[in-house]
Phi, psi and omega in degrees: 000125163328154138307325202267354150229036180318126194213109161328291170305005217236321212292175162250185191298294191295351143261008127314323173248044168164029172325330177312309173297347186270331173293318229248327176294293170314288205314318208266329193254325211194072179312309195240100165241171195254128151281163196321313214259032191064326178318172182232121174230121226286126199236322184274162193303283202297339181240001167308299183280309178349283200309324183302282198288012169242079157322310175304315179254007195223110145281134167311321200285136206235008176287335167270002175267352180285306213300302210308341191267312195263326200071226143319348220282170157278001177260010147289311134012297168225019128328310185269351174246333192299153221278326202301319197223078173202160203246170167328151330279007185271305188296320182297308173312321188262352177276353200261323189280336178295327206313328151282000119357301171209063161280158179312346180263329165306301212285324174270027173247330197257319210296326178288352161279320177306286203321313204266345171274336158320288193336299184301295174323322189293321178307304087052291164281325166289338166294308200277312173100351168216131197222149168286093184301015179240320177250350173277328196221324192297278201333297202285015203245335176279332174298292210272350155287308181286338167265003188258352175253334179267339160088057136265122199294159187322287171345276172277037198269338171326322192268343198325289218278342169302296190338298185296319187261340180299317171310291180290012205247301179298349164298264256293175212283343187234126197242128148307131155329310206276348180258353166263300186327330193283296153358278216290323168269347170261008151294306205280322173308307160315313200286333167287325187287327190283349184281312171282307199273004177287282195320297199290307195298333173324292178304322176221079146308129178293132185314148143319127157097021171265007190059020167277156178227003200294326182300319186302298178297325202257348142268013193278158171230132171212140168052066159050008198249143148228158182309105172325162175283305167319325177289319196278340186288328178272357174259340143258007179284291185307310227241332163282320198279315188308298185288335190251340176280318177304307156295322196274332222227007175260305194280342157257004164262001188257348192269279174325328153310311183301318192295303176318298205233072165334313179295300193288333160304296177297335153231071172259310182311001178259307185248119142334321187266348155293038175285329180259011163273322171298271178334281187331304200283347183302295158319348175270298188265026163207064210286131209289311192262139177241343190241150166265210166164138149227186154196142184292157168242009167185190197291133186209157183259137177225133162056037186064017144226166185297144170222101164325142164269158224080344168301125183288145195248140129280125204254112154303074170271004152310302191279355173265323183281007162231048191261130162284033171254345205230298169265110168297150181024061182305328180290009185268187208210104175225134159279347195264351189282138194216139343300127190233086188267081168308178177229048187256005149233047149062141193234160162067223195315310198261015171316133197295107189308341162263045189258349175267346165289311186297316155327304186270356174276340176302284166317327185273319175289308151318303181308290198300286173012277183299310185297327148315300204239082188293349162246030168304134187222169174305164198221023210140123191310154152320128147228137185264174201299341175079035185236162125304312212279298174295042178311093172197209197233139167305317214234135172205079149317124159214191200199134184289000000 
């Protein structure tokens, strides 16, 4: 593919499984290019994040890019109330009220749980000795936190995660008739199912110190204000795909790097502490959200070009974490690289509020991982999800 016909709506399989060289080509001839369909997509480091930290002039808010894909439906609906894409003072607000959610006391109310949902599962996995490393071990672990957080029971936890990729799904830049039906029907079975269990939590708030936070959100207040029912169904609704698409998409692109880069297996597996320098770079070079959006709000410039106001943006942070101005040799996979100031949660208002939780799940799961099965190796090709925005794998065989 030309640079000069780069198109989002457009693309193949094989940049799908492999978009970096096509990034490193935009990046070097055509940083801020323009697409077929006028939008701009954005490739280098330096004008990714600029665009992160100018709240002002780069809007957040997705109701006019939204309508023409959703109309009414519900998953316009719940694009437009959910906390990522929306701008001050309705975004300040709903992050403030999410916020116990992932304070440091929160956060240390969840790791013992997390640590006992490995624990079991590795056990588990050394028995059978070969596994789908996506369904076996990624998926269930983010699934099984955001419901241990929302207080969904064990029982019913089964639809979570098709709900979280149907949603999410409709987000790519080119939406199937059959992935907006799905969208749409898995908002409203969410919106019923979170309609029962509200309801249920109203009535019997959950004790202190369980890592549930749903009794929390459904009293929290700011500025005398609380989350509206609608708010709250689409801001937890928002905290499974958000948590779960991410967290599920870390831990197999960072298990598959290792699978690549062998050297680098061995020595997290020599020093243990370096997990958490591992995780960074797992987030740098395989960034789970690959894409961002803004639209300007008046006439503006990024990277020596003109930008209209209204003009739509694609924030590349696959192609901003491996821009060499910023990362030497981006394309190698170190666990050891320091400075590694990535853009894989995102910079300035909207930084993802949940990254120090994706963080410690990363580490206790990876960590623990490598340390069982220290010559864990692949067991069967990879599939990968086939998304833009989401970059990770359907499919990750291995073997103990």
């Amino acid at each position: 593919m030309l640079v000069s016909d780069f198109d989002l709506r457009t693309i193949d399989r094989a940049f799908l499984d492999n978009p970096y060289p096509t990034y490193c080509d935009l990046r070097e001839n055509d940083p801020v290019h323009r697409c077929p369909d006028g939008s701009f997509f954005l490739t280098r480091y330096d004008d990714v994040l600029a665009v992160y930290r100018d709240h002002d002039r780069f809007s957040s808010d997705k109701k006019i890019d939204f309508k023409p894909n959703f109309g009414d439906s519900p998953l316009y609906e719940h694009h437009t109330t959910s906390l990522v894409f929306n701008d001050a003072p309705y975004h300040t607000r709903i992050r403030s009220l999410l916020a116990p959610a992932f304070t440091p006391r929160a956060l240390e109310e969840l790791r013992a749980r997390v640590e006992a949902f490995i624990d079991a599962r590795l056990d588990e996995l050394a028995d059978r000795g070969r596994f789908d490393l996506i369904a076996d071990f990624a998926s269930p672990l983010p699934v099984q936190l955001i419901g241990d957080m929302l207080g969904v029971p064990e029982s019913q936890r089964g639809p979570l995660r098709g709900w979280s990729l149907a949603i999410l799904g409709a987000l790519e830049p080119k939406l199937s008739p059959e992935n907006f039906a799905a969208g749409c029907r898995a908002v409203g079975d969410f919106k019923a199912f979170l309609g029962d269990l509200i309801a249920h939590r109203r009535r019997h708030p959950a004790p202190e110190g369980q890592g549930e936070i749903l009794s929390k959100l459904i009293e929290a207040e700011w500025d005398g204000e609380r989350l509206s029912d609608i708010e709250l169904f689409h801001n937890c609704i928002f905290l499974l795909n958000a948590g779960h698409e991410t967290t599920t998409n870390l831990i197999g692109n960072g298990v598959e790097a290792f699978f690549r880069f062998p050297d680098e297996r061995d020595r997290l597996v020599a020093d243990p502490a370096l997990i958490k320098a591992a995780v960074e770079e797992m987030l740098r070079y395989e960034s789970s959200n690959q894409l961002g959006n803004r639209r300007a709000t008046t006439d503006v410039e990024v990277g020596g070009v003109a930008i209209p106001a209204g003009g739509y943006i694609h924030l590349c942070i696959g192609a901003a974490n491996r821009d060499p101005a910023h990362f030497p040799n981006p394309d190698q996979f170190d666990i050891t690289r320091q400075p590694n100031r990535h853009l894989a949660f995102g910079s300035g208002v909207h930084t993802c509020a949940g990254a120090s939780l994706a963080r410690m799940e990363g580490q206790i799961a990876i960590g623990k991982l490598m340390q069982r099965f220290p010559k864990l190796s692949p067991d069967g090709p990879p599939v990968r999800g086939g998304r833009v925005r989401f970059r990770g794998f359907l499919e990750l065989p291995a073997a103990v």
